[in-house]
Backbone as a chain_set.jsonl record, in Angstrom:
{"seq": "XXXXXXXXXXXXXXXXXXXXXXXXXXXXXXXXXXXXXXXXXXXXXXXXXXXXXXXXXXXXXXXXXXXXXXXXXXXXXXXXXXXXXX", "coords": {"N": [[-17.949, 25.15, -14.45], [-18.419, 23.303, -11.436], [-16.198, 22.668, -9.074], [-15.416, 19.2, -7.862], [-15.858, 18.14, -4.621], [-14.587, 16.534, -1.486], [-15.221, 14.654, 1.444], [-13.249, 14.145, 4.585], [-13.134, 12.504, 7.062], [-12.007, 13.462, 10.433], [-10.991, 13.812, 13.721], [-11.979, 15.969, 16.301], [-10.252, 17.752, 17.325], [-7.982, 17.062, 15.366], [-8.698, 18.38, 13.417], [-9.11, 21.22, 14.509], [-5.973, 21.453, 14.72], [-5.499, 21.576, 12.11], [-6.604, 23.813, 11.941], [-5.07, 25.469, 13.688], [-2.927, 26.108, 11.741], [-3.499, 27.291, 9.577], [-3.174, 30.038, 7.687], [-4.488, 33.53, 7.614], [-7.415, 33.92, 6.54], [-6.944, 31.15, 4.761], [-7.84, 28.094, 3.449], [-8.716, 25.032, 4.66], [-8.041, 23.255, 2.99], [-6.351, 24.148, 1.598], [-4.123, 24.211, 3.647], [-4.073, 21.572, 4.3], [-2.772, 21.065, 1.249], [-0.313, 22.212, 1.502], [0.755, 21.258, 3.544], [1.008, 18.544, 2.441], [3.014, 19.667, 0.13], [5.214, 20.25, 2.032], [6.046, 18.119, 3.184], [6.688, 16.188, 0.646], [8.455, 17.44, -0.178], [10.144, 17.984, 1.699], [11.464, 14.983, 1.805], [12.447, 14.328, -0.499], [14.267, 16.191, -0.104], [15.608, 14.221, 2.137], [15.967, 12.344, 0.767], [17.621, 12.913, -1.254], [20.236, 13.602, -0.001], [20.491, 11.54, 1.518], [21.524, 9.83, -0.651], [23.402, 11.303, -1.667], [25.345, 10.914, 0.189], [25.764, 8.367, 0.905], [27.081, 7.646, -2.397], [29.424, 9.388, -1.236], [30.218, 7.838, 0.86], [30.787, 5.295, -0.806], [33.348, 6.098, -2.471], [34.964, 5.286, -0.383], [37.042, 3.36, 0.959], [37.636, 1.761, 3.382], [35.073, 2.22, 4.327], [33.162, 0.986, 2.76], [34.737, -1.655, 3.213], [33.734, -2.097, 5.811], [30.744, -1.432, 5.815], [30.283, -3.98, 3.786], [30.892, -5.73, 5.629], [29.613, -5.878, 7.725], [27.279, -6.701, 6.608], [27.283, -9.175, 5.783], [27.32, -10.187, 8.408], [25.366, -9.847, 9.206], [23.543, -11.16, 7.481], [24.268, -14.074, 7.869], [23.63, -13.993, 10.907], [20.791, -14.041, 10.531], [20.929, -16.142, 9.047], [21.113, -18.236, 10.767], [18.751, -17.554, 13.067], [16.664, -18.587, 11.171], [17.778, -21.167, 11.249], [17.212, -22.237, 13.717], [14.964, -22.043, 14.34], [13.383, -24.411, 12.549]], "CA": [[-18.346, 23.927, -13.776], [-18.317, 23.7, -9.75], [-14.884, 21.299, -8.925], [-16.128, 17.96, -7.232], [-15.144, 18.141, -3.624], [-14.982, 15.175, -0.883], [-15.238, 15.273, 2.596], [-12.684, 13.804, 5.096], [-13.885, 12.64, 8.691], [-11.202, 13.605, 11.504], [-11.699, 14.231, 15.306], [-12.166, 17.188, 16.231], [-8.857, 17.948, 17.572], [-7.247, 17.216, 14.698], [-9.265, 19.952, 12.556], [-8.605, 22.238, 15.519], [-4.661, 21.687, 14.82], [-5.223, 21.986, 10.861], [-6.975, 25.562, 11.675], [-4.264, 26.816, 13.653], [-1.476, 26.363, 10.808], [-3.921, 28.278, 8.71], [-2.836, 31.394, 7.353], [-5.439, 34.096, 7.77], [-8.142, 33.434, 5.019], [-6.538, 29.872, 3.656], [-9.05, 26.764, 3.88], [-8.669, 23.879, 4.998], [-8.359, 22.502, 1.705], [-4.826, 24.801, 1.271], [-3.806, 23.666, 4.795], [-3.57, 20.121, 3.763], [-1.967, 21.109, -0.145], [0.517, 22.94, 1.506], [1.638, 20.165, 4.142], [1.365, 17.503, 1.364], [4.02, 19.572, -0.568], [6.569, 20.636, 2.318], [6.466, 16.713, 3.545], [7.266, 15.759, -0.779], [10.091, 18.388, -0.373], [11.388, 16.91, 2.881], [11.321, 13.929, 1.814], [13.262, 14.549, -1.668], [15.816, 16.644, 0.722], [16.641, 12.932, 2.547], [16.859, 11.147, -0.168], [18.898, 13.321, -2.199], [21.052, 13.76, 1.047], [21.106, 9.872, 1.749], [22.447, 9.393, -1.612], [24.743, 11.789, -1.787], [26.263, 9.951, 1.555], [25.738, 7.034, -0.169], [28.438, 7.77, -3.252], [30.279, 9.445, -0.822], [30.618, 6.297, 1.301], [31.243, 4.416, -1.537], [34.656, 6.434, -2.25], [35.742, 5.52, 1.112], [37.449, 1.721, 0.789], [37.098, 1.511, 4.295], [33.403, 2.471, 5.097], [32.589, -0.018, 2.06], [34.541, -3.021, 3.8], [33.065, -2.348, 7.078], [29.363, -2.036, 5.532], [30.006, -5.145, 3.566], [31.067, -7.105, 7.196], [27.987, -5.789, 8.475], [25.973, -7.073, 5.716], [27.813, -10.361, 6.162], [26.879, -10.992, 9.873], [23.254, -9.825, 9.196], [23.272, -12.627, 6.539], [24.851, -15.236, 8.779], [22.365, -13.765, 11.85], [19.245, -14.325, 9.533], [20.271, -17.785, 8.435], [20.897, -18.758, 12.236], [17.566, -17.875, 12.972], [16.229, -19.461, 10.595], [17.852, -22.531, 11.641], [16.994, -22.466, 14.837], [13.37, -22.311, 14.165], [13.289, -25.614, 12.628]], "C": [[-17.692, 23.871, -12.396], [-17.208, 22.271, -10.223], [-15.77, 20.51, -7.557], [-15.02, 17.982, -5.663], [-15.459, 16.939, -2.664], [-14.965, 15.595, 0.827], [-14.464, 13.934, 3.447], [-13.233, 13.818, 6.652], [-12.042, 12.382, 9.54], [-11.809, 13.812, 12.956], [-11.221, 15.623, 14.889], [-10.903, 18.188, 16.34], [-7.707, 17.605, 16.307], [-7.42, 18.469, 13.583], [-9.186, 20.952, 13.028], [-7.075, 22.614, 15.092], [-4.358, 22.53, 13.159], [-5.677, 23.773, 10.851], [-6.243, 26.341, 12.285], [-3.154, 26.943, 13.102], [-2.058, 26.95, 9.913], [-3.582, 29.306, 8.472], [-3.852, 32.363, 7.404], [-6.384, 33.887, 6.3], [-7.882, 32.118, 4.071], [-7.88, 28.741, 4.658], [-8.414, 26.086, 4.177], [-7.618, 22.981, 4.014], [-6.394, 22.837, 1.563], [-3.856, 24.291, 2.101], [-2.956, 22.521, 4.257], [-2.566, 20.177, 2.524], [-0.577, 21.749, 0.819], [1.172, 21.911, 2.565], [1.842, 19.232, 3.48], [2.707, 18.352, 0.703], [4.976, 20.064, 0.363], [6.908, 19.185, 3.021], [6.731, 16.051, 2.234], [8.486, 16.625, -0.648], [10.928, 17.875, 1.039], [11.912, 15.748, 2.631], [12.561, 13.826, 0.407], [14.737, 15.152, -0.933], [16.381, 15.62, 1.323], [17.075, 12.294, 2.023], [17.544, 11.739, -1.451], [20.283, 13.224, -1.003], [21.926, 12.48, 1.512], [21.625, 9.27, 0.835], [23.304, 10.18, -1.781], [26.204, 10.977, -0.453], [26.681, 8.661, 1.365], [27.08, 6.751, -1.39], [29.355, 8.529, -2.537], [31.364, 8.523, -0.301], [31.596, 5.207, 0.14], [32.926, 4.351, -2.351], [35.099, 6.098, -1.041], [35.548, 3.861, 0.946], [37.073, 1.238, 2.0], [36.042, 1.313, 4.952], [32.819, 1.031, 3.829], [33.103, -1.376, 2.349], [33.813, -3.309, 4.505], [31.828, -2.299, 6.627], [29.937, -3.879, 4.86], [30.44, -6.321, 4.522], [30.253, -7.013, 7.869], [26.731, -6.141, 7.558], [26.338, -8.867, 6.086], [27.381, -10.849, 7.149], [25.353, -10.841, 10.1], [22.937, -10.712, 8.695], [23.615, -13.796, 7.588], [23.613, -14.91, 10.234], [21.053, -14.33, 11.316], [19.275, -15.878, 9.073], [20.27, -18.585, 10.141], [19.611, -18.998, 12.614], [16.335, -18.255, 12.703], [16.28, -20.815, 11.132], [17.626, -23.277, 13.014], [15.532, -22.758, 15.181], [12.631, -23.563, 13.652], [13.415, -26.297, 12.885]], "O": [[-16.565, 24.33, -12.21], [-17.262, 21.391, -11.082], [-16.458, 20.996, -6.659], [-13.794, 17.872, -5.64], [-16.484, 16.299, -2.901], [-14.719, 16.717, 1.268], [-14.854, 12.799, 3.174], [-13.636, 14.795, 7.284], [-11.207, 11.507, 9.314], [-13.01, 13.95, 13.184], [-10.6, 16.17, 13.977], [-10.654, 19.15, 15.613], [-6.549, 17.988, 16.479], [-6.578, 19.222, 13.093], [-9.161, 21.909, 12.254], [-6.764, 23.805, 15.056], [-3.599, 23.46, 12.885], [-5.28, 24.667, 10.103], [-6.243, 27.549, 12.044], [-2.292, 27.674, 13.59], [-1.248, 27.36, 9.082], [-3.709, 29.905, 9.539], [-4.728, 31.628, 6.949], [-5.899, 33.73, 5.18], [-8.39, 31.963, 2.961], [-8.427, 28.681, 5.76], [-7.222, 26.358, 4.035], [-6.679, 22.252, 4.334], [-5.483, 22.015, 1.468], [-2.794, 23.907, 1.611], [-1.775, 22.444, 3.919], [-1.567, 19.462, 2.599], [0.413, 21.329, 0.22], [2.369, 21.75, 2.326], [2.95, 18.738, 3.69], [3.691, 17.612, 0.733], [5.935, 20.488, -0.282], [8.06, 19.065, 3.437], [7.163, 14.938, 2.534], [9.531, 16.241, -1.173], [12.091, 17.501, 1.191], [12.911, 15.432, 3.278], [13.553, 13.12, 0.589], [15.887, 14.75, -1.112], [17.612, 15.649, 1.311], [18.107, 11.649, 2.21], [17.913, 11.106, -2.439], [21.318, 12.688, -1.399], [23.117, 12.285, 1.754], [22.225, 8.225, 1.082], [24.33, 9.624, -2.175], [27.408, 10.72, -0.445], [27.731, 8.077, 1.633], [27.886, 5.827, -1.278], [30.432, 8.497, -3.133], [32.548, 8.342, -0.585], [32.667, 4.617, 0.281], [33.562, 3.358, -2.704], [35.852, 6.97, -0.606], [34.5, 3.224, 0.843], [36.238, 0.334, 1.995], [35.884, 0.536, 5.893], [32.052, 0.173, 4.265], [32.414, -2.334, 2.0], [33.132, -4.331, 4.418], [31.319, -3.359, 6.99], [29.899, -4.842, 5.625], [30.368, -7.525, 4.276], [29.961, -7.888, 8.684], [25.541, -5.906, 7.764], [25.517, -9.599, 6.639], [26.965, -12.004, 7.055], [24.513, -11.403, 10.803], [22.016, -11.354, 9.201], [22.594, -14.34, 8.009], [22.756, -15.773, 10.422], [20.412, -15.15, 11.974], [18.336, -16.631, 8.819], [19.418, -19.4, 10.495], [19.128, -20.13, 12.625], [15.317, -18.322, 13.393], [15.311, -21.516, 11.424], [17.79, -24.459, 13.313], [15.072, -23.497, 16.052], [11.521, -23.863, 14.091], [12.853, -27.264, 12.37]]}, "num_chains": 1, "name": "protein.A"}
């Protein structure tokens, strides 16, 4: 059984850019699979990265006062402008 395929409208220039990251003989079709999964793997590399920085931070007494005095004046900023608006 033939697989059900769809068709995507781009300019032209952008189908121009997808054909020259083509590999010799890959479609279109591969093009796209293959930037969908190295932008899911980038993306898993920041946010494993930003949490590891994250429980790092969080050992560090210091970096966790100073975020929580910068969460503090964002809160106090945010109700200001609030109150200023009414």
């Amino acid at each position: 059984m033939a697989e059900n395929k769809t068709t995507i409208t781009t300019r032209p220039t952008t189908r121009d850019e997808l054909q020259t990251l083509a590999k010799p003989n890959e479609s279109l079709d591969a093009v796209i699979n293959r930037l969908i999964g190295h932008y899911k793997s980038t993306q898993t590399r920041n946010r494993l990265a930003w949490e590891a920085r994250i429980a790092n931070d969080r050992q560090n007494a210091s970096a966790v006062a100073w975020a929580e005095r910068q969460a503090d004046r964002l809160v106090d900023r945010l109700a200001q402008r609030q109150a200023a608006r009414e």
